[in-house]
mmCIF file of the N, C-alpha and C atoms, coordinates in Angstrom:
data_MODEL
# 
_entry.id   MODEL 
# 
loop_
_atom_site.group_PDB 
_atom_site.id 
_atom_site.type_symbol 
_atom_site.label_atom_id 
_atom_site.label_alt_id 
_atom_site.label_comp_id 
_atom_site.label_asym_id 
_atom_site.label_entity_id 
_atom_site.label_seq_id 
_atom_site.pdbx_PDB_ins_code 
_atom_site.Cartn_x 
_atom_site.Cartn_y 
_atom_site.Cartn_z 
_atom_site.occupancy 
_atom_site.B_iso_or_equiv 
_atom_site.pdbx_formal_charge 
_atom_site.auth_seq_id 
_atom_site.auth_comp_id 
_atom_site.auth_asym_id 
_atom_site.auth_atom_id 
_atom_site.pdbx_PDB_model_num 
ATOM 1   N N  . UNK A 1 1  ? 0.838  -1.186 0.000   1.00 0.00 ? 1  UNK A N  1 
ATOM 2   C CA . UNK A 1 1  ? 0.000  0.000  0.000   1.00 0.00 ? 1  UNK A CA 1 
ATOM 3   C C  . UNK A 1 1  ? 0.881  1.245  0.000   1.00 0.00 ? 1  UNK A C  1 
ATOM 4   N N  . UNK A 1 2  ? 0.544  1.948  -0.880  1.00 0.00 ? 2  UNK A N  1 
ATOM 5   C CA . UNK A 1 2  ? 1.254  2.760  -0.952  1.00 0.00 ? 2  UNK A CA 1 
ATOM 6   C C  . UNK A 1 2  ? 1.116  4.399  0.171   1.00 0.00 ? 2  UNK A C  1 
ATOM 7   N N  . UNK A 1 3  ? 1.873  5.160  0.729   1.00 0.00 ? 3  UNK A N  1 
ATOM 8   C CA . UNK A 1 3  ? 1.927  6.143  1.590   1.00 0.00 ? 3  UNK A CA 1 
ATOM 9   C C  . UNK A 1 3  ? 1.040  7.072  1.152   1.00 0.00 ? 3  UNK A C  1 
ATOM 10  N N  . UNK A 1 4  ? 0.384  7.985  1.890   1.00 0.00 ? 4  UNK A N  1 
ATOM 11  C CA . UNK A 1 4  ? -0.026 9.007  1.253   1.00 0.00 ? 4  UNK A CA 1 
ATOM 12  C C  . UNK A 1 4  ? 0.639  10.163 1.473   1.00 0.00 ? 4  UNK A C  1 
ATOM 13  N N  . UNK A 1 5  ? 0.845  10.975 0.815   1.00 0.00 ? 5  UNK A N  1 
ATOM 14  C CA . UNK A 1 5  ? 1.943  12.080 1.180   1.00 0.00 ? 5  UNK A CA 1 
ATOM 15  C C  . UNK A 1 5  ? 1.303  13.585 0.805   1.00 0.00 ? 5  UNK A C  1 
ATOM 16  N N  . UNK A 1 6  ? 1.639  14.009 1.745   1.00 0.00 ? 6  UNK A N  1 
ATOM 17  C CA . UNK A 1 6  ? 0.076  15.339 2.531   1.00 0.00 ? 6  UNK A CA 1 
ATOM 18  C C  . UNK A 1 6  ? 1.348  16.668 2.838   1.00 0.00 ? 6  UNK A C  1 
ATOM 19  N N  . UNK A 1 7  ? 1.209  17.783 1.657   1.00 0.00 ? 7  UNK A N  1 
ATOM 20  C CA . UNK A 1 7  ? 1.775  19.284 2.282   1.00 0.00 ? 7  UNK A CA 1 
ATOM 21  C C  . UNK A 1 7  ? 1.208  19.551 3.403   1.00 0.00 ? 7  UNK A C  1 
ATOM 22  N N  . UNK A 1 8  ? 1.859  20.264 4.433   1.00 0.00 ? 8  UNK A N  1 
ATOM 23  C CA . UNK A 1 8  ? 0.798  20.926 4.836   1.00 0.00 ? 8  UNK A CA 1 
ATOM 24  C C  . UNK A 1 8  ? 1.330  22.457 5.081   1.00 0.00 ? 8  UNK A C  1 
ATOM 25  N N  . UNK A 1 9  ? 0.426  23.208 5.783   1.00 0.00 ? 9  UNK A N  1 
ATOM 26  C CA . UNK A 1 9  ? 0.582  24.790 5.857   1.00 0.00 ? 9  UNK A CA 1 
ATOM 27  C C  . UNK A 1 9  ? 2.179  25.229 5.717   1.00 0.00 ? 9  UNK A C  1 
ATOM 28  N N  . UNK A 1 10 ? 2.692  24.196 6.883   1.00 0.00 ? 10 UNK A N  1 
ATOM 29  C CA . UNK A 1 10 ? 4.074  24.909 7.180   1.00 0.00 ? 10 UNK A CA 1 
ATOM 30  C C  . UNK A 1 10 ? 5.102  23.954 6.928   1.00 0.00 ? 10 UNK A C  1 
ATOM 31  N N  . UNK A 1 11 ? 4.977  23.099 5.765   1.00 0.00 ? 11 UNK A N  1 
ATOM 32  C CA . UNK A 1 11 ? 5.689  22.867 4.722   1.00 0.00 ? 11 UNK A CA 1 
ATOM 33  C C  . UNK A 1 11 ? 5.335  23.038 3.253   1.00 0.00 ? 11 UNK A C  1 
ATOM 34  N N  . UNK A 1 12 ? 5.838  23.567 2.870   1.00 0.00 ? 12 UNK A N  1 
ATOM 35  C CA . UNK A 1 12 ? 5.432  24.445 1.846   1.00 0.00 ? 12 UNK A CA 1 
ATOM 36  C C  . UNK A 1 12 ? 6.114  23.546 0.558   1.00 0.00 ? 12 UNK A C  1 
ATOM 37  N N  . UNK A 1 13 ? 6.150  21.987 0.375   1.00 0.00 ? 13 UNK A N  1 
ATOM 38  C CA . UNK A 1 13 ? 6.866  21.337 -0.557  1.00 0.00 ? 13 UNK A CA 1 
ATOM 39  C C  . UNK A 1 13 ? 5.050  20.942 -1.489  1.00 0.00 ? 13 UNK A C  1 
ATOM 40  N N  . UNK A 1 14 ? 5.873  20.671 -2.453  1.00 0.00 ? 14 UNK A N  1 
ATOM 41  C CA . UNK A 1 14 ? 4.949  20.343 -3.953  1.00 0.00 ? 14 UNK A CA 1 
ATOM 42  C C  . UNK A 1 14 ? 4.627  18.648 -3.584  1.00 0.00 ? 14 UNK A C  1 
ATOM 43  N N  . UNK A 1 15 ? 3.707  18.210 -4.240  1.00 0.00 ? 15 UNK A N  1 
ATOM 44  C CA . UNK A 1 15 ? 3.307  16.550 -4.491  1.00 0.00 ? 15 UNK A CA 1 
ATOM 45  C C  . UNK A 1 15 ? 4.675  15.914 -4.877  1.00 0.00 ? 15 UNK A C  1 
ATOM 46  N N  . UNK A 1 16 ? 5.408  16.632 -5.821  1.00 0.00 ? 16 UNK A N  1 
ATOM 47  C CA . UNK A 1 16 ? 6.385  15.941 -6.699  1.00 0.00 ? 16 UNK A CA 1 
ATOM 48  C C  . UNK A 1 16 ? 7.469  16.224 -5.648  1.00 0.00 ? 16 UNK A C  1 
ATOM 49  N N  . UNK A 1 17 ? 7.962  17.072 -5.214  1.00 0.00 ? 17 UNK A N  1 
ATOM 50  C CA . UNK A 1 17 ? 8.720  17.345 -4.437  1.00 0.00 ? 17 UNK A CA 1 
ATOM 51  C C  . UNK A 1 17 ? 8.573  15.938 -3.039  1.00 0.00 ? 17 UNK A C  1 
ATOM 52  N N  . UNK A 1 18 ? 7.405  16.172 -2.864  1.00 0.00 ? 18 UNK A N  1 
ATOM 53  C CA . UNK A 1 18 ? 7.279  14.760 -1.723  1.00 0.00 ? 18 UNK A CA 1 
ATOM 54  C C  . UNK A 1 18 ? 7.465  13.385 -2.032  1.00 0.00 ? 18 UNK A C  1 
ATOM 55  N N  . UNK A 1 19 ? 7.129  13.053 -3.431  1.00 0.00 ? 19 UNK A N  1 
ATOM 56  C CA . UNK A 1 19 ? 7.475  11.822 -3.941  1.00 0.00 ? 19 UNK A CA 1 
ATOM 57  C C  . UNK A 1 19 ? 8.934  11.719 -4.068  1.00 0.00 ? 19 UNK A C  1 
ATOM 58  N N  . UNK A 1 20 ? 9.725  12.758 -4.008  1.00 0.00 ? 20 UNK A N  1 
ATOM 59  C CA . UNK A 1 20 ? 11.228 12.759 -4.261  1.00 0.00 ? 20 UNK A CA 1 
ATOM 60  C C  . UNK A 1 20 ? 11.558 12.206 -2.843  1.00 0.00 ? 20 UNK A C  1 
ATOM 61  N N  . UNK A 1 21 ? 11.126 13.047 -2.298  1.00 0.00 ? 21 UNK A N  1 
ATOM 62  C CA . UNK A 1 21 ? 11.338 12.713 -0.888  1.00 0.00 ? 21 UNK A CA 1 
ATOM 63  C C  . UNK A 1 21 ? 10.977 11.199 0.047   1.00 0.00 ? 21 UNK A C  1 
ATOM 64  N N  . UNK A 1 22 ? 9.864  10.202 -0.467  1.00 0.00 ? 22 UNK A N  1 
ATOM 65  C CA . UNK A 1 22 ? 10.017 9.365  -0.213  1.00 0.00 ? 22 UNK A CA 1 
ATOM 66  C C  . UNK A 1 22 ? 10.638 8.432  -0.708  1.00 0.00 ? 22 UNK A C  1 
ATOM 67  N N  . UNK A 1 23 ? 10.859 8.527  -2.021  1.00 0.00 ? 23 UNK A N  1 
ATOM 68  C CA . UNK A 1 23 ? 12.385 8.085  -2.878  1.00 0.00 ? 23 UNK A CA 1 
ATOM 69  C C  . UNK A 1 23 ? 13.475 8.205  -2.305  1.00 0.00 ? 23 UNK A C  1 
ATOM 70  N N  . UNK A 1 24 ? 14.041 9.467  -1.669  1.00 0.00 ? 24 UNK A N  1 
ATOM 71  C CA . UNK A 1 24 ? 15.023 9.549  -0.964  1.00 0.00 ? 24 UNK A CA 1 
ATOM 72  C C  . UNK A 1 24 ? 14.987 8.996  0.179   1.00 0.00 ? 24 UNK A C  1 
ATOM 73  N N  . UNK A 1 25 ? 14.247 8.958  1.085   1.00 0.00 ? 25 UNK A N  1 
ATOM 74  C CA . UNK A 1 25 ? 14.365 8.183  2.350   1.00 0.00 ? 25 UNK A CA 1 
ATOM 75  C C  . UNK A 1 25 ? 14.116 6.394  1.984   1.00 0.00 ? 25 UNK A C  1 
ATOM 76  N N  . UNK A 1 26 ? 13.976 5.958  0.580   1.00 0.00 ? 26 UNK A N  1 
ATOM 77  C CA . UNK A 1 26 ? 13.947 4.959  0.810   1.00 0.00 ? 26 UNK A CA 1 
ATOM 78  C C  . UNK A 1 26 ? 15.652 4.520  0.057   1.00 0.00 ? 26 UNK A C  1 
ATOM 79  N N  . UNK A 1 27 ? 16.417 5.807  0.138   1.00 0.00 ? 27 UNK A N  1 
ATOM 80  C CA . UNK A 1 27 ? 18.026 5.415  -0.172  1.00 0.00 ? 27 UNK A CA 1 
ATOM 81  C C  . UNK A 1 27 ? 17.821 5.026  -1.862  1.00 0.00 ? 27 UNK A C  1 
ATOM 82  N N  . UNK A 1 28 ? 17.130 5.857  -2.809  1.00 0.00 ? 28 UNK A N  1 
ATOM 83  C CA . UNK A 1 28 ? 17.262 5.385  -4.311  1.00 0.00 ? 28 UNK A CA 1 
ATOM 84  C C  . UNK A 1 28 ? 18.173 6.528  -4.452  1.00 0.00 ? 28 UNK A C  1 
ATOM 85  N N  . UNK A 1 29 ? 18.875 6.371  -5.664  1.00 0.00 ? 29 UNK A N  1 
ATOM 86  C CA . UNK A 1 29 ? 19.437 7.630  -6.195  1.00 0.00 ? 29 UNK A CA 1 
ATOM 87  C C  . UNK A 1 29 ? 18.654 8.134  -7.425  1.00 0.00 ? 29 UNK A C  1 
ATOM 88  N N  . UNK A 1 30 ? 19.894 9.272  -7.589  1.00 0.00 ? 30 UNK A N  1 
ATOM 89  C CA . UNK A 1 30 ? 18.734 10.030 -8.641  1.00 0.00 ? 30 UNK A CA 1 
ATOM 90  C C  . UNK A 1 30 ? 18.919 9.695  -9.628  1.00 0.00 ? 30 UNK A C  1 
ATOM 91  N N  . UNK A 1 31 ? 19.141 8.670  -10.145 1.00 0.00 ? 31 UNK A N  1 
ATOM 92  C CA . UNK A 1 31 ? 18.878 8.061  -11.511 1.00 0.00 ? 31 UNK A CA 1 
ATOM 93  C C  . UNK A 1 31 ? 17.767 7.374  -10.906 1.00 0.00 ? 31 UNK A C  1 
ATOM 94  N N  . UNK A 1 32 ? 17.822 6.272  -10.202 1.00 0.00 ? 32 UNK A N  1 
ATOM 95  C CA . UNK A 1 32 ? 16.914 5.695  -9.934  1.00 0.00 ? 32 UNK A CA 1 
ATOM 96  C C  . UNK A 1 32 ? 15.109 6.041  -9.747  1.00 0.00 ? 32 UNK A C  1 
ATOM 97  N N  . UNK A 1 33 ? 15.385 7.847  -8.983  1.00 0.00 ? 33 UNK A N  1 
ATOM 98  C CA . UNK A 1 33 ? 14.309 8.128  -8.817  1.00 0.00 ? 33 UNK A CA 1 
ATOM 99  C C  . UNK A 1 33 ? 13.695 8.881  -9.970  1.00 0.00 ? 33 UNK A C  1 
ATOM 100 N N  . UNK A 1 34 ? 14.543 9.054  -11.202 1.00 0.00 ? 34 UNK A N  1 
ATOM 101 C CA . UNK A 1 34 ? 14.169 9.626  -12.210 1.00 0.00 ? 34 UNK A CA 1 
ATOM 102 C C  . UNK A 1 34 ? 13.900 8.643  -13.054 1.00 0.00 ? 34 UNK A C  1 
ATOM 103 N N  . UNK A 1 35 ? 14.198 7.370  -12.851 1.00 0.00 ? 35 UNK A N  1 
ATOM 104 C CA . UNK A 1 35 ? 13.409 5.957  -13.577 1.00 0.00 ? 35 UNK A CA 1 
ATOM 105 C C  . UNK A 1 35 ? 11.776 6.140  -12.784 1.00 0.00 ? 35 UNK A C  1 
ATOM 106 N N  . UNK A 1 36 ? 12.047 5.775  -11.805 1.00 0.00 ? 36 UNK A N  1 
ATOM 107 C CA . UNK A 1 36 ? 10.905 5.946  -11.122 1.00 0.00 ? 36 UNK A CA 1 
ATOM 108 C C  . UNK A 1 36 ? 9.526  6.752  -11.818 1.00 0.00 ? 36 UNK A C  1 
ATOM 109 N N  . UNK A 1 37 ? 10.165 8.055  -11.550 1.00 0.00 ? 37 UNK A N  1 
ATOM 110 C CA . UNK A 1 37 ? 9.147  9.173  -11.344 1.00 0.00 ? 37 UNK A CA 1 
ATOM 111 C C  . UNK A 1 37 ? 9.465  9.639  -13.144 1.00 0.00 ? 37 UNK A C  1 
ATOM 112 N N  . UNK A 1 38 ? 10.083 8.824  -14.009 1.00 0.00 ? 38 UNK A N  1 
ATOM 113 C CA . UNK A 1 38 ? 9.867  9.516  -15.270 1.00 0.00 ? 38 UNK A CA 1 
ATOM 114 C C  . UNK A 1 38 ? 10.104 10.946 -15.467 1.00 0.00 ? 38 UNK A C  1 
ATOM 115 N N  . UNK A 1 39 ? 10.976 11.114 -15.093 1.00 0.00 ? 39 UNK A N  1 
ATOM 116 C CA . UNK A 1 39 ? 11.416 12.278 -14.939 1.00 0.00 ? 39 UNK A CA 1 
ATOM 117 C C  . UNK A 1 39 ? 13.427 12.223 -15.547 1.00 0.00 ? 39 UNK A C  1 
ATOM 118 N N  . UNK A 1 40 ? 13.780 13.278 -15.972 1.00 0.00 ? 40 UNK A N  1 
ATOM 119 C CA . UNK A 1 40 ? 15.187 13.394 -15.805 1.00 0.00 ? 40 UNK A CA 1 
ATOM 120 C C  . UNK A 1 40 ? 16.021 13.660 -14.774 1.00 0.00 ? 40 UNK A C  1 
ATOM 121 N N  . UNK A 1 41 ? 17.283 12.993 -14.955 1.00 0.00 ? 41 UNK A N  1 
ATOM 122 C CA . UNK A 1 41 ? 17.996 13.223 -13.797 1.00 0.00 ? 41 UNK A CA 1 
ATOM 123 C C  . UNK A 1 41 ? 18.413 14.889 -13.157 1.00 0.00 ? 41 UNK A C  1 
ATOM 124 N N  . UNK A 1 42 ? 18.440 15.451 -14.107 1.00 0.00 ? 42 UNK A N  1 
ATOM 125 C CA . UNK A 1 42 ? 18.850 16.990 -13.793 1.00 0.00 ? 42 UNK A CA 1 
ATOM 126 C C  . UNK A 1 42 ? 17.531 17.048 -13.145 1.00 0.00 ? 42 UNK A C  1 
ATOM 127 N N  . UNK A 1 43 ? 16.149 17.332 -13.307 1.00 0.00 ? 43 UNK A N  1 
ATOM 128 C CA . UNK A 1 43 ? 14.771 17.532 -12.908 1.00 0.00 ? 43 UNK A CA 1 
ATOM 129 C C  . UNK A 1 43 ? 14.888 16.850 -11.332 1.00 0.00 ? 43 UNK A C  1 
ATOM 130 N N  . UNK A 1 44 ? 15.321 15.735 -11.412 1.00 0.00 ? 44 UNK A N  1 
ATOM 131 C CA . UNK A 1 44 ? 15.735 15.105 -9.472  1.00 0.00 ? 44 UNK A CA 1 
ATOM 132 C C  . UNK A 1 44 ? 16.654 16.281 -8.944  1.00 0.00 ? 44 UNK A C  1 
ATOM 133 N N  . UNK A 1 45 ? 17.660 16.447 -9.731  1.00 0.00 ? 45 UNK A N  1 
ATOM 134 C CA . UNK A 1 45 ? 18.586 17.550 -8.912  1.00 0.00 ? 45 UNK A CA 1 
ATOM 135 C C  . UNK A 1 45 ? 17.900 18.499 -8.532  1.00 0.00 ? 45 UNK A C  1 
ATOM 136 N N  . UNK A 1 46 ? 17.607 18.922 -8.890  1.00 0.00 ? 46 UNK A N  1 
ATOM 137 C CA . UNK A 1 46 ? 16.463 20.531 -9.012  1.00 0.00 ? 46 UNK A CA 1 
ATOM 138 C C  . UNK A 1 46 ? 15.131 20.169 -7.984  1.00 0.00 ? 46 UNK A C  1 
ATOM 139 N N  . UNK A 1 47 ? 14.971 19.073 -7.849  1.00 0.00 ? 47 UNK A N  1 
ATOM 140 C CA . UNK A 1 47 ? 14.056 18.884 -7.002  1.00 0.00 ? 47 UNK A CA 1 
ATOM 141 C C  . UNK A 1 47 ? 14.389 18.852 -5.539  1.00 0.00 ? 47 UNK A C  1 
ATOM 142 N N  . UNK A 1 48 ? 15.817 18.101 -5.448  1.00 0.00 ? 48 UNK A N  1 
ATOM 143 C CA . UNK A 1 48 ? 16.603 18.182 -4.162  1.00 0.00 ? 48 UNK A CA 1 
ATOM 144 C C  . UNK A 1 48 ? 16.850 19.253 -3.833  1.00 0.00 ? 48 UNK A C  1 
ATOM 145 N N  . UNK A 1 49 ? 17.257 20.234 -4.737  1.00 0.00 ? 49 UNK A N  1 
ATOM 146 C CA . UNK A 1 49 ? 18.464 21.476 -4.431  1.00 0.00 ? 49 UNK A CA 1 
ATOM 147 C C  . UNK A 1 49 ? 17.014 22.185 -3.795  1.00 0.00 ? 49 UNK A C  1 
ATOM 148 N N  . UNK A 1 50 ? 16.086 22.174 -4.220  1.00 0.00 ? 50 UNK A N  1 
ATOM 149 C CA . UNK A 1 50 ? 14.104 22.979 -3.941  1.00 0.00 ? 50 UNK A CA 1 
ATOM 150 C C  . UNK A 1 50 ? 14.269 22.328 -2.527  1.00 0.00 ? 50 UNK A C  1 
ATOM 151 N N  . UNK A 1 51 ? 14.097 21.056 -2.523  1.00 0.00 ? 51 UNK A N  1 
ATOM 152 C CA . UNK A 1 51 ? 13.439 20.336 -0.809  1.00 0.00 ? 51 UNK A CA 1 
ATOM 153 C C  . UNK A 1 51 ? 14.659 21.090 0.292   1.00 0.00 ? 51 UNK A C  1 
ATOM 154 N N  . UNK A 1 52 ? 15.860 20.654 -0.388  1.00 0.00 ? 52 UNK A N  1 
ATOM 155 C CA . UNK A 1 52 ? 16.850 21.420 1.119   1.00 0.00 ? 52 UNK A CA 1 
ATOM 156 C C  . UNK A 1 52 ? 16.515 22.925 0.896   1.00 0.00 ? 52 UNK A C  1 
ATOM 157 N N  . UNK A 1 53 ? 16.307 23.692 0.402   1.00 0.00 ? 53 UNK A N  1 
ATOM 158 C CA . UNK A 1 53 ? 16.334 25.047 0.603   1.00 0.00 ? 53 UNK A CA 1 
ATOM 159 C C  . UNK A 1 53 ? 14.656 25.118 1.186   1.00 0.00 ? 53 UNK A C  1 
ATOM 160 N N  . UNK A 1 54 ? 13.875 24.225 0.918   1.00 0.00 ? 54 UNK A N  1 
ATOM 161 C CA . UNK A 1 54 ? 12.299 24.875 1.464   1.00 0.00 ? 54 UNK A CA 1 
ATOM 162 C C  . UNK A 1 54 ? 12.310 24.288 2.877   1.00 0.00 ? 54 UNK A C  1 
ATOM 163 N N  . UNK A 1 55 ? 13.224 23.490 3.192   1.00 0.00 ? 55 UNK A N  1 
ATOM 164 C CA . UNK A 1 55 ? 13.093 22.733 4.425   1.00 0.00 ? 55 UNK A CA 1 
ATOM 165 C C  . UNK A 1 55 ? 14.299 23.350 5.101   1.00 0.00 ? 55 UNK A C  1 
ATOM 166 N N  . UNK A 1 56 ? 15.284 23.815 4.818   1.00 0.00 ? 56 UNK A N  1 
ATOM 167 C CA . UNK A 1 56 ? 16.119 24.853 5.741   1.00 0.00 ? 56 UNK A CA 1 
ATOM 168 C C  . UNK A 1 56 ? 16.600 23.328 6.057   1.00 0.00 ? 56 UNK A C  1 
ATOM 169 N N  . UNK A 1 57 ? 17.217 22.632 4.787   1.00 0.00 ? 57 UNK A N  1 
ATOM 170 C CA . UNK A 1 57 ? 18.519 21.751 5.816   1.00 0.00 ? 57 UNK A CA 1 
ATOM 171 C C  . UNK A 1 57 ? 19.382 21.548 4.832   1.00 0.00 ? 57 UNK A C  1 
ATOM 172 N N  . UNK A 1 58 ? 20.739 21.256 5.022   1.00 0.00 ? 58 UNK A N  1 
ATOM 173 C CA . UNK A 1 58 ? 21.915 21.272 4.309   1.00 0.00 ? 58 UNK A CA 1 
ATOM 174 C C  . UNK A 1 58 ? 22.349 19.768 3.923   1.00 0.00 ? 58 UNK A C  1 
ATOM 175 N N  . UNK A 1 59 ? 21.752 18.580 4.221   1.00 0.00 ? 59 UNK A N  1 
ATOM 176 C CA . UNK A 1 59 ? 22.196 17.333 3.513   1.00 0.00 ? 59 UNK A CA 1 
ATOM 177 C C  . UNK A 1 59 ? 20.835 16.707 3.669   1.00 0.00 ? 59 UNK A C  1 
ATOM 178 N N  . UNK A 1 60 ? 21.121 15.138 3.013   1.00 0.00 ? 60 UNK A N  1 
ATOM 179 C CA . UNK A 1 60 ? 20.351 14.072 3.411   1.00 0.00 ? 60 UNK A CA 1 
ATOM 180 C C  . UNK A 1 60 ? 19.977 13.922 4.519   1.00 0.00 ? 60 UNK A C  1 
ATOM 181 N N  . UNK A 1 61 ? 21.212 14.052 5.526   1.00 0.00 ? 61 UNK A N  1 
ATOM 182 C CA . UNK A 1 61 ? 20.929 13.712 6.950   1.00 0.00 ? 61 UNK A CA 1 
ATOM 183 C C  . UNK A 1 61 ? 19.607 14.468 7.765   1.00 0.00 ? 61 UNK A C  1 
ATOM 184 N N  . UNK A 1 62 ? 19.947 15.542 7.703   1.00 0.00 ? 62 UNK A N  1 
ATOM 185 C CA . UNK A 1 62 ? 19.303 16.761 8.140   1.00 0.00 ? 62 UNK A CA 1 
ATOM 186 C C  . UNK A 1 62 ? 17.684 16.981 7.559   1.00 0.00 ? 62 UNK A C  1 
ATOM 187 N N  . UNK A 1 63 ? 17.599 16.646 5.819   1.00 0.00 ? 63 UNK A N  1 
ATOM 188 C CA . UNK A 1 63 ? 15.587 16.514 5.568   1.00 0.00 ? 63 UNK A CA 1 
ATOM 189 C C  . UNK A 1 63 ? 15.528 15.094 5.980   1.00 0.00 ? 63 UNK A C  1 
ATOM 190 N N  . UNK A 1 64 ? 16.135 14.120 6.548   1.00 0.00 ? 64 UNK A N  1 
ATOM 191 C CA . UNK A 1 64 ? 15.560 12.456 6.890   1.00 0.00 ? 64 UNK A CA 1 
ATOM 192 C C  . UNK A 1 64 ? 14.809 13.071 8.314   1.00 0.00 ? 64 UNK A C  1 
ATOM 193 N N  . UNK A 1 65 ? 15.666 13.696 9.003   1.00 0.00 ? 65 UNK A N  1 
ATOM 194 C CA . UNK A 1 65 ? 15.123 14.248 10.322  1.00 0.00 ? 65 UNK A CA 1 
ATOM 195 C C  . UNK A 1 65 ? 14.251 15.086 10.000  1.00 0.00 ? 65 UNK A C  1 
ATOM 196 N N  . UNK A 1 66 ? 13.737 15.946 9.648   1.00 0.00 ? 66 UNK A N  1 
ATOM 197 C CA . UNK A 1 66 ? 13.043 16.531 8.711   1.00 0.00 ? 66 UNK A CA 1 
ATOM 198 C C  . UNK A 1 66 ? 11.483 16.349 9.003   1.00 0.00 ? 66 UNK A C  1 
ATOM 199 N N  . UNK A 1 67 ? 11.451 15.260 7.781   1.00 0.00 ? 67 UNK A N  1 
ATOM 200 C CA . UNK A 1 67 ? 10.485 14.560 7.114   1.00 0.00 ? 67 UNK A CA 1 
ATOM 201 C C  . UNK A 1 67 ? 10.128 13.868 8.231   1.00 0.00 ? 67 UNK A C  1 
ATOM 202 N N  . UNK A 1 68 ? 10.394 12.944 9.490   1.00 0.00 ? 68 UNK A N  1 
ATOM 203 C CA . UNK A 1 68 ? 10.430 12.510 10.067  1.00 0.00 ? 68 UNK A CA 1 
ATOM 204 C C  . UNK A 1 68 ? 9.588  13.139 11.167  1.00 0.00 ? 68 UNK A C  1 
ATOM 205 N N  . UNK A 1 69 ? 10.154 14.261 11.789  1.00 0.00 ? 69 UNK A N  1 
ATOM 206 C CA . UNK A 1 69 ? 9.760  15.759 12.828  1.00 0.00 ? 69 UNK A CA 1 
ATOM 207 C C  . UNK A 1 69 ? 8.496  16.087 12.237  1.00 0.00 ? 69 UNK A C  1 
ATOM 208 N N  . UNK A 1 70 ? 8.145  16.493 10.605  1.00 0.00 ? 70 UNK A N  1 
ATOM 209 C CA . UNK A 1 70 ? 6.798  16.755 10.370  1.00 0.00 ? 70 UNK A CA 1 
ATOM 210 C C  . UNK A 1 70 ? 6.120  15.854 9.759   1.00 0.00 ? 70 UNK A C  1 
ATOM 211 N N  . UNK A 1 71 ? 6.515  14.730 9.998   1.00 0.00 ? 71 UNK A N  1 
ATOM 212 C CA . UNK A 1 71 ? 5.222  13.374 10.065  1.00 0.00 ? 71 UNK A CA 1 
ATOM 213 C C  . UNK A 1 71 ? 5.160  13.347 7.885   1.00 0.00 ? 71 UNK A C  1 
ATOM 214 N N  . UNK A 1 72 ? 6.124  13.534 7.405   1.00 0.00 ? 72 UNK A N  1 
ATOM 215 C CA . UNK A 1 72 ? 6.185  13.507 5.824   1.00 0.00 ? 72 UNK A CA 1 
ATOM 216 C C  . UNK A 1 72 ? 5.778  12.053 4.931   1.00 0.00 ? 72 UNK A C  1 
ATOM 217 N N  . UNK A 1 73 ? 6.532  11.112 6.133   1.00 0.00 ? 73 UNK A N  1 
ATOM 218 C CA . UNK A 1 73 ? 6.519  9.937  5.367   1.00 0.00 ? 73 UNK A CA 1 
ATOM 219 C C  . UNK A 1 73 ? 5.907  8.970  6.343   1.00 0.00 ? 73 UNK A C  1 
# 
């Protein structure tokens, strides 16, 4: 079953942006998640470089805690 994945007020990330994001916490890379999500790999970059700057964190480490703190995934 798949997650449902819910913005809310005071995260201010996109649908697509959240699907990146459970891609990433499930450790794919961005080729992988651009197989995935049909998308190009530059388009994953750009999606990452968006999630750390809307989430005010500087690595992986930091949106896992994140996502985690506001109930994302």
């Amino acid at each position: 079953m798949k997650k449902q994945l819910q913005a809310t007020e005071s995260t201010p990330l996109t649908y697509r942006e959240l699907e990146v994001i459970r891609l990433i916490e499930r450790e794919y890379s961005n080729k992988q998640i651009a197989g995935e999500l049909g998308i190009s790999e530059r388009t994953v970059e750009t999606h990452r470089k968006n999630i750390l700057r809307k989430t005010r964190t500087n690595n992986v480490i930091g949106l896992i805690k994140y996502i985690y703190e506001h109930k994302l995934v």
